[in-house]
C-alpha positions, -999 to +999 in steps of 0.1 A: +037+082+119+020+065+152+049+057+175+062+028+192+042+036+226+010+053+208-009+023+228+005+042+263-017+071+249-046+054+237-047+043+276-043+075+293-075+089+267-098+060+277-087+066+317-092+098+313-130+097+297-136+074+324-126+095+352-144+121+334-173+105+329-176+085+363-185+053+343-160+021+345-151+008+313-147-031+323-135-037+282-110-008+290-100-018+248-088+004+220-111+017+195-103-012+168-116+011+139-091+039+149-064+015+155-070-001+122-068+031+102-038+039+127-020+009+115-028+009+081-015+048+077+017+040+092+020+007+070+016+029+040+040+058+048+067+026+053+063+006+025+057+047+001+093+055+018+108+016+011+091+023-025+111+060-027+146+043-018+143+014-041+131+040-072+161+065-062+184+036-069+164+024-104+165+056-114+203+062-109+206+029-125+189+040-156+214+058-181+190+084-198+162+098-183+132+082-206+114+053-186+118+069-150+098+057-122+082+086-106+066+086-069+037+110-059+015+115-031-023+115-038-038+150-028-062+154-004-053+116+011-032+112+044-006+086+032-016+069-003+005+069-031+014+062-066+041+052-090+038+066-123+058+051-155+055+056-195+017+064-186+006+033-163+000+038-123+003+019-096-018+030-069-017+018-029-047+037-008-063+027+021-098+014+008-110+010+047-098-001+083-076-026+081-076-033+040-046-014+016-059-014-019-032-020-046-045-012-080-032-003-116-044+021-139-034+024-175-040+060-187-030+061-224-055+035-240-036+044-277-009+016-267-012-014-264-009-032-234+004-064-220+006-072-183+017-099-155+003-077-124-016-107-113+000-137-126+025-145-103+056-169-118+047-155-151+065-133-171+036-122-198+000-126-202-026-116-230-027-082-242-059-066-219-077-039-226-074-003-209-108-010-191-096-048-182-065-031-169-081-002-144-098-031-125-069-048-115-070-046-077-050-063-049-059-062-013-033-060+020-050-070+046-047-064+085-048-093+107-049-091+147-024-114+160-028-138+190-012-107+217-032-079+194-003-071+169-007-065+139+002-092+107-002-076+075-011-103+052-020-107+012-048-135+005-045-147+041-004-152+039+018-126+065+040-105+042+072-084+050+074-043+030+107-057+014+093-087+000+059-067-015+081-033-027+099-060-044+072-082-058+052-048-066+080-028-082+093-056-101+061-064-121+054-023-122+090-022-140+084-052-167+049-043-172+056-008-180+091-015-203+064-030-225+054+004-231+086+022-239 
């Protein structure tokens, strides 16, 4: 996780390559790119830990043990995730800089299969298809605000990790009771 004054750091690096160097650096900026995928790492270890605490408390919830929510880490990634339920997956990875890819993927295509991943205010939509279904994708997007902080935003709008662990957990739990 980048801490609060990883910016004080990022400074003394770039004062030091330019003493080293001998060469002024009138920009004297942060690498954007490495502050993107800075940014985006630590967003993703928050919301995979907000995701942990709300699934330790649906699982308690849950009187037998059939339709828990599992959490795993992705192998060989530094911080994306997945939830894993009744064989459906929600997946959050960092597609590039800046941009968290959300995606689902269905991985027994004997059931059938109806979701409302997408369709937001609704509470069913047509049965899709397991192919229709791994191409589900939504994107969280970095914003720089007005002072170069970051505003994490879905389809242009600022969002808050409570508000999309919610939104994101609630549709993972109806769309995957359908399966039970």
């Amino acid at each position: 996780m980048e801490s609060k004054f990883e910016w004080i750091h990022d400074l003394i690096r770039t004062e030091a390559e330019m003493e080293e160097s001998g060469l002024v650096d009138v920009s004297f900026t942060v690498e954007p790119e490495r502050a993107m995928i800075g940014a985006a790492l630590t967003f993703l270890g928050e919301l995979k830990n907000e995701f942990h605490d709300a699934i330790e408390v649906f699982n308690e919830m849950k009187h037998h043990s059939a339709g828990k929510i599992k959490l795993y880490g992705i192998a060989k990634t530094p911080a994306d995730f997945m939830l894993f339920r009744n064989g459906i997956k929600l997946i959050f990875s960092l597609k590039q800089p800046g941009i968290i890819s959300v995606r689902t993927h269905f991985t027994n295509p004997a059931l059938p299969m109806v979701t409302s991943m997408n369709l937001i205010g609704s509470n069913v939509a047509p049965p899709m298809t397991s192919s229709q279904f791994r191409s589900e994708e939504s994107l969280l997007e970095l914003k720089w605000g007005p002072f170069e902080e970051i505003i994490w935003t879905y389809k242009s709008q600022p969002i808050k990790i409570e508000s999309v662990v919610k939104h994101y957990l609630t549709q993972f739990i109806r769309d995957t009771t359908a399966t039970l």
